[in-house]
Every structure is written in structure tokens, then in C-alpha cells.
C-alpha positions, 0 to 999 in steps of 0.5 A: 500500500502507498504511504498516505504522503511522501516527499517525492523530490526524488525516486520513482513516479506512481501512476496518477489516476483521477483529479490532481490539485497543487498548492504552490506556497513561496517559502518565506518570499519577501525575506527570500526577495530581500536575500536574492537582491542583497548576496551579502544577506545570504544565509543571515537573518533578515526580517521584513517589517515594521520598527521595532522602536514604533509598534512594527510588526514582522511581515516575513521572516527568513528561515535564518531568523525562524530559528530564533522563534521569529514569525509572522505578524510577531510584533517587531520589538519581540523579534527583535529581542529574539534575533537582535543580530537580524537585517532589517528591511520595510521591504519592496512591494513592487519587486515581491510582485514582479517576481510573483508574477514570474512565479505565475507565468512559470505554472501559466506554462503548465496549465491554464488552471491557476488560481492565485490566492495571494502574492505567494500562493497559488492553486494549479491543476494539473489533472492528467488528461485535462491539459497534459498526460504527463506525470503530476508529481513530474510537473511540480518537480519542473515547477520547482527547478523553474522557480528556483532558477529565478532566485527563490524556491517554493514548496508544493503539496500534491493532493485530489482536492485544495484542502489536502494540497494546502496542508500538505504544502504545510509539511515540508519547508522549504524546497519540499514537495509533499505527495498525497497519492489518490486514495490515501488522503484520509489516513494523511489528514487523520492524524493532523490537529484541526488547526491545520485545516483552513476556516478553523481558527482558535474559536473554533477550535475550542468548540470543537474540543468541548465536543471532544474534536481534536484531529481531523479523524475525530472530525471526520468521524463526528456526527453531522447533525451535532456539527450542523446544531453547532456550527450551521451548514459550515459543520458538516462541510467541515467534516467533509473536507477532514475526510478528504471527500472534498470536491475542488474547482480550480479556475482563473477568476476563482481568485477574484471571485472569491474575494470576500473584503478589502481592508487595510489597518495602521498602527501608531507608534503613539496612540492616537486621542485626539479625535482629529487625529482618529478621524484623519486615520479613517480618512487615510486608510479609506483612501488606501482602501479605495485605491486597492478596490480600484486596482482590482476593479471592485465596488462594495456596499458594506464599510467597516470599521475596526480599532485597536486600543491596546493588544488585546482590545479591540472594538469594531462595526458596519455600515451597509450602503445603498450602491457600491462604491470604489471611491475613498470619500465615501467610504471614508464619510460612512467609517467616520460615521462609524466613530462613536458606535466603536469608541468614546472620546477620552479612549486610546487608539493603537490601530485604525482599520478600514474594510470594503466588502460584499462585492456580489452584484452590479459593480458599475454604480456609483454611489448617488451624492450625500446632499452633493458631498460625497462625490464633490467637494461643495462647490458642485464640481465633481471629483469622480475622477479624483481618485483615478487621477491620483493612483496614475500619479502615485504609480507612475512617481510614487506614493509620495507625489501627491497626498491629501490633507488628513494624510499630512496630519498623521505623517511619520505617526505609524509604526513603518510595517508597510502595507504588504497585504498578502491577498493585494496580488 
């Protein structure tokens, strides 16, 4: 009998028979980005992330520094005391996501069917018959060799469905390429903890622990009625996909259509009190925000609202608007709106954060005028246009050439984590 995973790198191929889905995760990519384009890094540890000395937090990490305890959303000034030896870098967006879409090209070669799930992470089919009868475990093997000779390297989980292909890229990193023959997936995922299974997050977790859940065999052995009582339809899915019975689609608008909100969020190096200054946060984010609605071509109807008041307060509400919008105005009037449902004058403010969702529907409407404010500035000129003029000139000379006023007002007040938000392909 075939083990229930392997690390195929190397050794003979088995013949694949049915559906073949791969999860292709980058390993530690904005460190490894940082190394590839600073030799003298090379085998040192390098942190990519915010100052430690303003509330920073890590972005990404090379496995110099992980040896160190350091990881990801670690705040800055722990890594730094773990690894004070360690480089220091903001990082450089533009160049993760050249070489990311290097990355993409390489598996566009391979199949048509890829799904991009973030800069560093992509779902592929590679189902023989489909577009090649080649060997699966042959393919990802190229994949690898073809990335690594763009200066970084990737680690693949070969499975029949996107849940096993995710925790199996989970097994062996860096470089590793784990293989879940057809028919063995639920003695693969039987022994693993929930926790490896994506949507299971430590709420979840816990509840399903007072159920006496603790591994994926647990869950997928549990009763469904008792799952759909306690978690709704999503229960049984659950138990679903700990068996290894799900049935996956990989396409290349799953990526976009997938897309459940937009958000972005700043900490501050000092809190803010001042309501003027909150306010100009909100502001601020809105417009980044829109920017990466923009970017993507979404609109959304629903605004929301999160602050941080120290590590482990937070408070956050919503707002669902009448159209979709992309513009940073209106969604900025509506999260200041919000202010007094989530914090009362006189409190503290470590992070301000602003998120856009429920894209379902029509995304050509434009938000009609708040008595001729929203989309003008009173004097009945519109400013429709404003926010597309603005990211041309931000992208062709960079951030800094033009800014709006409430921009200014908190300028150098956050900690230095650059917005490097994963899912902003």
C-alpha cells in the first residue's frame, strides 16, 4: 500500500489516476526577495517589517531568523529581542510582485488552471488528461527547478482536492514537495490537529474540543447533525473536507471571485486621542482602501470599521450602503460615521482599520451624492475622477507625489510595517 504522503523530490513516479490539485506556497518570499537582491544577506537573518522602536510588526521572516522563534505578524520589538543580530528591511512591494508574477507565468506554462490566492500562493491543476498526460508529481518537480532558477524556491503539496494540497504544502519547508497519492488522503489528514485545516481558527477550535474534536479523524468521524446544531451548514462541510471527500474547482477568476473584503489597518507608534487625529486615520486608510478596490476593479456596499486600543482590545462595526462604491470619500464619510458606535472620546487608539466588502452584484454604480458631498467637494464640481487621477500619479512617481490633507496630519505617526497585504496580488 502507498504511504498516505511522501516527499517525492526524488525516486520513482506512481501512476496518477483521477483529479490532481497543487498548492504552490513561496517559502518565506519577501525575506527570500530581500536575500536574492542583497548576496551579502545570504544565509543571515533578515526580517521584513515594521520598527521595532514604533509598534512594527514582522511581515516575513527568513528561515535564518525562524530559528530564533521569529514569525509572522510577531510584533517587531519581540523579534527583535529574539534575533537582535537580524537585517532589517520595510521591504519592496513592487519587486515581491514582479517576481510573483514570474512565479505565475512559470505554472501559466503548465496549465491554464491557476488560481492565485495571494502574492505567494497559488492553486494549479494539473489533472492528467485535462491539459497534459504527463506525470503530476513530474510537473511540480519542473515547477520547482523553474522557480528556483529565478532566485527563490517554493514548496508544493500534491493532493485530489485544495484542502489536502494546502496542508500538505504545510509539511515540508522549504524546497519540499509533499505527495498525497489518490486514495490515501484520509489516513494523511487523520492524524493532523484541526488547526491545520483552513476556516478553523482558535474559536473554533475550542468548540470543537468541548465536543471532544481534536484531529481531523475525530472530525471526520463526528456526527453531522451535532456539527450542523453547532456550527450551521459550515459543520458538516467541515467534516467533509477532514475526510478528504472534498470536491475542488480550480479556475482563473476563482481568485477574484472569491474575494470576500478589502481592508487595510495602521498602527501608531503613539496612540492616537485626539479625535482629529482618529478621524484623519479613517480618512487615510479609506483612501488606501479605495485605491486597492480600484486596482482590482471592485465596488462594495458594506464599510467597516475596526480599532485597536491596546493588544488585546479591540472594538469594531458596519455600515451597509445603498450602491457600491470604489471611491475613498465615501467610504471614508460612512467609517467616520462609524466613530462613536466603536469608541468614546477620552479612549486610546493603537490601530485604525478600514474594510470594503460584499462585492456580489452590479459593480458599475456609483454611489448617488450625500446632499452633493460625497462625490464633490461643495462647490458642485465633481471629483469622480479624483481618485483615478491620483493612483496614475502615485504609480507612475510614487506614493509620495501627491497626498491629501488628513494624510499630512498623521505623517511619520505609524509604526513603518508597510502595507504588504498578502491577498493585494
Amino acid at each position: 500500500m502507498a504511504p498516505a504522503a511522501s516527499n517525492e523530490s526524488h525516486g520513482p513516479l506512481t501512476v496518477w489516476e483521477g483529479p490532481a490539485i497543487g498548492l504552490l506556497d513561496l517559502d518565506a518570499f519577501f525575506a527570500s526577495v530581500e536575500q536574492l537582491d542583497h548576496p551579502e544577506w545570504r544565509g543571515k537573518p533578515v526580517i521584513v517589517g515594521g520598527s521595532a522602536d514604533r509598534r512594527g510588526v514582522v511581515s516575513t521572516a527568513s528561515y535564518e531568523a525562524r530559528r530564533f522563534g521569529v514569525h509572522s505578524a510577531m510584533p517587531a520589538a519581540t523579534a527583535r529581542r529574539l534575533c537582535p543580530q537580524a537585517i532589517w528591511t520595510r521591504g519592496h512591494y513592487d519587486r515581491y510582485k514582479e517576481l510573483s508574477s514570474a512565479v505565475m507565468g512559470i505554472l501559466v506554462d503548465e496549465t491554464p488552471l491557476v488560481e492565485q490566492v495571494s502574492i505567494d500562493e497559488a492553486f494549479f491543476d494539473v489533472s492528467p488528461g485535462r491539459f497534459s498526460h504527463e506525470n503530476p508529481v513530474a510537473i511540480c518537480r519542473r515547477v520547482q527547478e523553474r522557480v528556483s532558477r529565478l532566485g527563490v524556491t517554493c514548496s508544493i503539496g500534491l493532493g485530489v482536492n485544495k484542502t489536502v494540497a494546502k496542508i500538505a504544502s504545510e509539511r515540508e519547508k522549504p524546497r519540499g514537495l509533499t505527495v498525497v497519492l489518490p486514495g490515501t488522503e484520509g489516513a494523511f489528514l487523520a492524524p493532523l490537529p484541526v488547526g491545520c485545516m483552513s476556516g478553523i481558527g482558535p474559536a473554533t477550535q475550542e468548540r470543537l474540543r468541548r465536543m471532544g474534536v481534536r484531529t481531523l479523524g475525530d472530525l471526520a468521524r463526528s456526527d453531522k447533525d451535532e456539527l450542523e446544531h453547532e456550527f450551521g451548514i459550515i459543520g458538516p462541510r467541515m467534516a467533509e473536507r477532514a475526510a478528504g471527500l472534498e470536491r475542488s474547482r480550480v479556475s482563473e477568476a476563482a481568485a477574484e471571485d472569491e474575494v470576500k473584503s478589502v481592508s487595510n489597518e495602521r498602527t501608531f507608534a503613539e496612540d492616537l486621542v485626539d479625535e482629529r487625529d482618529i478621524l484623519a486615520a479613517i480618512s487615510s486608510i479609506s483612501e488606501m482602501v479605495a485605491r486597492r478596490l480600484r486596482r482590482r476593479g471592485l465596488k462594495g456596499r458594506t464599510v467597516t470599521l475596526r480599532l485597536k486600543f491596546d493588544v488585546s482590545h479591540a472594538k469594531s462595526a458596519q455600515c451597509a450602503m445603498s450602491c457600491q462604491t470604489d471611491d475613498g470619500r465615501v467610504i471614508g464619510h460612512e467609517a467616520r460615521a462609524l466613530l462613536r458606535k466603536v469608541w468614546q472620546p477620552g479612549e486610546s487608539v493603537r490601530l485604525v482599520g478600514v474594510g470594503v466588502s460584499s462585492f456580489d452584484g452590479e459593480r458599475d454604480v456609483q454611489l448617488p451624492l450625500f446632499g452633493g458631498e460625497d462625490v464633490a467637494d461643495g462647490s458642485g464640481r465633481d471629483l469622480s475622477a479624483l481618485g483615478r487621477v491620483t493612483d496614475a500619479l502615485r504609480e507612475r512617481y510614487g506614493d509620495d507625489v501627491v497626498g491629501y490633507g488628513h494624510e499630512l496630519r498623521l505623517k511619520g505617526g505609524t509604526t513603518g510595517t508597510a502595507p504588504m497585504n498578502k491577498a493585494d496580488f
